[in-house]
Each structure stands twice: as structure tokens, then as C-alpha cells.
N, CA, C and O of each residue as an XYZ file, in Angstrom:
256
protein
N       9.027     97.798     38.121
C       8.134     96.688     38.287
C       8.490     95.598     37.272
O       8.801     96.009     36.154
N       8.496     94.327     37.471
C       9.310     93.494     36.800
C       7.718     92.823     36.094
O       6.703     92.499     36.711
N       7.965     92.785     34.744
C       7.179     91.994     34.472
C       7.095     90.444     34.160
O       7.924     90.257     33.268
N       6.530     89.342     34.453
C       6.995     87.443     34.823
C       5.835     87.451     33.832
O       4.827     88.105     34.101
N       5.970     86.474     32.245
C       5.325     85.663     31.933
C       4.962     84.326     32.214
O       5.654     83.312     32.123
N       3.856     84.450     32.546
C       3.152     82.934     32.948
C       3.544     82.000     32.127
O       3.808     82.367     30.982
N       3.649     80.978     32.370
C       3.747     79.681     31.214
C       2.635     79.251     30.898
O       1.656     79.416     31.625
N       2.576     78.507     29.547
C       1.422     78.514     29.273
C       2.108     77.163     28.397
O       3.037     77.464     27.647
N       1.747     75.864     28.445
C       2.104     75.082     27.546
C       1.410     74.754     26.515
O       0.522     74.058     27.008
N       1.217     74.802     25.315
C       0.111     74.630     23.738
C       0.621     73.251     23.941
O       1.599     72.783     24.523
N      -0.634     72.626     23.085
C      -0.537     71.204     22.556
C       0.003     71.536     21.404
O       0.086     72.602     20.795
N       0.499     70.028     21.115
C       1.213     69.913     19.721
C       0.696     70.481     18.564
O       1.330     70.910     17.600
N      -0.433     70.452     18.724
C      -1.122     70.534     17.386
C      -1.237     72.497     17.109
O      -1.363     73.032     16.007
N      -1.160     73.102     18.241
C      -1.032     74.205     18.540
C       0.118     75.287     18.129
O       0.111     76.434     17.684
N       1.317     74.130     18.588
C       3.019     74.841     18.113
C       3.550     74.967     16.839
O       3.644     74.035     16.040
N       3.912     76.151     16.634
C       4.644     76.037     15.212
C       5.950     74.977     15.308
O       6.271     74.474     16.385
N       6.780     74.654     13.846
C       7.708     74.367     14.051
C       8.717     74.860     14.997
O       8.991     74.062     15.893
N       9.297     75.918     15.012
C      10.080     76.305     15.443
C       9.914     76.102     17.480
O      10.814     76.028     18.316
N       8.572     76.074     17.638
C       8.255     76.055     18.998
C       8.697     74.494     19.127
O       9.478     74.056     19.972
N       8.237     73.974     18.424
C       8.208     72.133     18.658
C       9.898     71.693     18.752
O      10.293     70.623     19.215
N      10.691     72.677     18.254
C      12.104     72.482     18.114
C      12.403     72.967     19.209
O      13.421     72.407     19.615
N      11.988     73.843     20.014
C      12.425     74.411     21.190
C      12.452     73.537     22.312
O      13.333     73.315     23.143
N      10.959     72.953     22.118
C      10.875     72.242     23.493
C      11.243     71.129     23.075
O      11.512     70.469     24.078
N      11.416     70.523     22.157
C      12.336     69.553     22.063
C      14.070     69.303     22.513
O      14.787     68.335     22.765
N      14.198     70.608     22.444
C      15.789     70.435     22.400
C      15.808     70.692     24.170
O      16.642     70.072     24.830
N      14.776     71.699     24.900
C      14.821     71.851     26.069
C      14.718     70.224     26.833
O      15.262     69.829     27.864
N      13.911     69.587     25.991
C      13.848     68.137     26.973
C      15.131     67.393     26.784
O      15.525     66.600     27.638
N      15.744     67.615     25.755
C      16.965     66.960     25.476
C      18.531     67.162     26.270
O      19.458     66.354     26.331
N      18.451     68.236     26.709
C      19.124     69.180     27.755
C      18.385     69.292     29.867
O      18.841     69.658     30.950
N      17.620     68.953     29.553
C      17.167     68.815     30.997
C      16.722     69.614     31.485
O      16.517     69.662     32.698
N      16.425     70.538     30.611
C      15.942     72.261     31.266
C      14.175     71.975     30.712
O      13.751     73.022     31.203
N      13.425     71.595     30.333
C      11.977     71.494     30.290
C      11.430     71.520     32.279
O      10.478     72.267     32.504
N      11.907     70.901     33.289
C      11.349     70.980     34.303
C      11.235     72.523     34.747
O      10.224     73.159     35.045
N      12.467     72.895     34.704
C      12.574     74.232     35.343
C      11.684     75.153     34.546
O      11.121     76.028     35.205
N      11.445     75.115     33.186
C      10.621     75.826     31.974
C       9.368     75.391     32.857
O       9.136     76.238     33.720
N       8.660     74.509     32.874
C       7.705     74.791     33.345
C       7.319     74.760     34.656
O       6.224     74.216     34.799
N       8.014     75.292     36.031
C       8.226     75.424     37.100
C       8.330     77.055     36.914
O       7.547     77.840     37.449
N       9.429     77.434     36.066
C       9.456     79.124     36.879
C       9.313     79.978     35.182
O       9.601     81.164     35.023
N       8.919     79.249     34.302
C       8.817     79.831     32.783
C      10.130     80.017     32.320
O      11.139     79.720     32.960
N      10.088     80.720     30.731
C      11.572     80.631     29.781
C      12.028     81.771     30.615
O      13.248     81.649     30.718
N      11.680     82.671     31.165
C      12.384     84.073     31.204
C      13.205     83.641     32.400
O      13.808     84.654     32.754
N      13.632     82.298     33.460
C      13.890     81.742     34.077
C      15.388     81.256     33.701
O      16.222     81.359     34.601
N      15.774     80.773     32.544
C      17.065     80.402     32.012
C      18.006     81.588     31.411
O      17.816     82.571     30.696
N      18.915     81.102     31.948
C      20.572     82.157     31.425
C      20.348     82.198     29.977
O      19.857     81.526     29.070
N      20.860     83.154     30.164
C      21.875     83.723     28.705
C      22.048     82.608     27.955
O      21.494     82.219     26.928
N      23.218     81.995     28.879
C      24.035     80.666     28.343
C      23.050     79.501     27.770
O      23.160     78.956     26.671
N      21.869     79.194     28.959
C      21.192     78.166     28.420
C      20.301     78.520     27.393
O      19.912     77.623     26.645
N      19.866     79.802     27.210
C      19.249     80.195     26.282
C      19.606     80.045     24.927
O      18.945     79.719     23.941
N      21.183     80.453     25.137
C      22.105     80.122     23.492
C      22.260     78.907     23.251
O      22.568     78.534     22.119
N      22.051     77.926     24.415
C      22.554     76.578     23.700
C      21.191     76.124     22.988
O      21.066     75.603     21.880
N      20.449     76.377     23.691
C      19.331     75.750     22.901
C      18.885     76.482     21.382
O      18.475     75.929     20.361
N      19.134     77.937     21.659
C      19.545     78.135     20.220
C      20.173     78.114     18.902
O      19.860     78.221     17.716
N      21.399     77.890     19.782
C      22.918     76.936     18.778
C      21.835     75.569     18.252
O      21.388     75.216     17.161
N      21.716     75.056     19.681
C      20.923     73.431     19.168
C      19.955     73.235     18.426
O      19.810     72.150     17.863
N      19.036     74.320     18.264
C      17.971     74.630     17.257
C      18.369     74.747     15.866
O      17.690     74.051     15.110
N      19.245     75.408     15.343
C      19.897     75.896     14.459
C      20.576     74.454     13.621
O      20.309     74.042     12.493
N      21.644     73.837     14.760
C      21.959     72.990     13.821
C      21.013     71.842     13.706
O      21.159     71.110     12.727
N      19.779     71.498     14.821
C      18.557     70.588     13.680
C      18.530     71.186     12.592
O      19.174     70.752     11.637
N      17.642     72.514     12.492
C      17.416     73.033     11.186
C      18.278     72.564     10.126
O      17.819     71.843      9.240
N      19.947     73.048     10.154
C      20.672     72.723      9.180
C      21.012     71.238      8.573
O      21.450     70.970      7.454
N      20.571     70.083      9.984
C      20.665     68.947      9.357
C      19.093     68.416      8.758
O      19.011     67.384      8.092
N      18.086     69.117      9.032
C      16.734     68.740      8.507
C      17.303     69.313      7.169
O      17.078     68.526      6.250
N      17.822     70.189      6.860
C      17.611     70.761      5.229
C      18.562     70.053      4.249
O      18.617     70.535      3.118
N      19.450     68.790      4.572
C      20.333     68.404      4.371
C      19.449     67.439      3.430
O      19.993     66.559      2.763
């Protein structure tokens, strides 16, 4: 039996950093529609890592 998390979008004021970096980088990439059409468990591998690569290096240039 497969289990599907619902989406659920928080307001800003709601998200941690790290969430606010997520969906940021998802809108930046073009994948936010599909996120909230069929939820995260919806994107590849691949798109999953980029947005994690892409997360990562904000972080490293915020600490700069």
C-alpha cells in the first residue's frame, strides 16, 4: 500500500529557514507547480538533488 503525502503549504511566517530555501529554489527551477499539484514525493531523484545542490550552495554563499 503506497503511502501519498498531502501537500500542505505553511505561510511564511510558519517555515523554517531551511523550508523557505526550498521553496525558493523550487520556484527558481520551475518545479513549485508540479509541488503543489501532485506534492514533493512527486519529483526525481535528479530534481530532488538539484534543489539540494542549490540549497547548499545559498547556504555557503549566505555564510560568506
Amino acid at each position: 500500500m503506497e503511502k501519498k503525502k498531502k501537500f500542505s503549504e505553511k505561510t511564511f511566517e510558519e517555515m523554517t529557514e531551511d523550508e523557505r530555501l526550498k521553496y525558493e529554489v523550487a520556484v527558481e527551477i520551475g518545479l513549485m507547480d508540479r509541488v503543489r499539484e501532485e506534492g514533493w514525493g512527486a519529483l526525481s531523484s535528479s530534481e530532488t538533488g538539484r534543489i539540494g545542490g542549490l540549497i547548499a550552495r545559498k547556504k555557503k554563499e549566505n555564510q560568506k
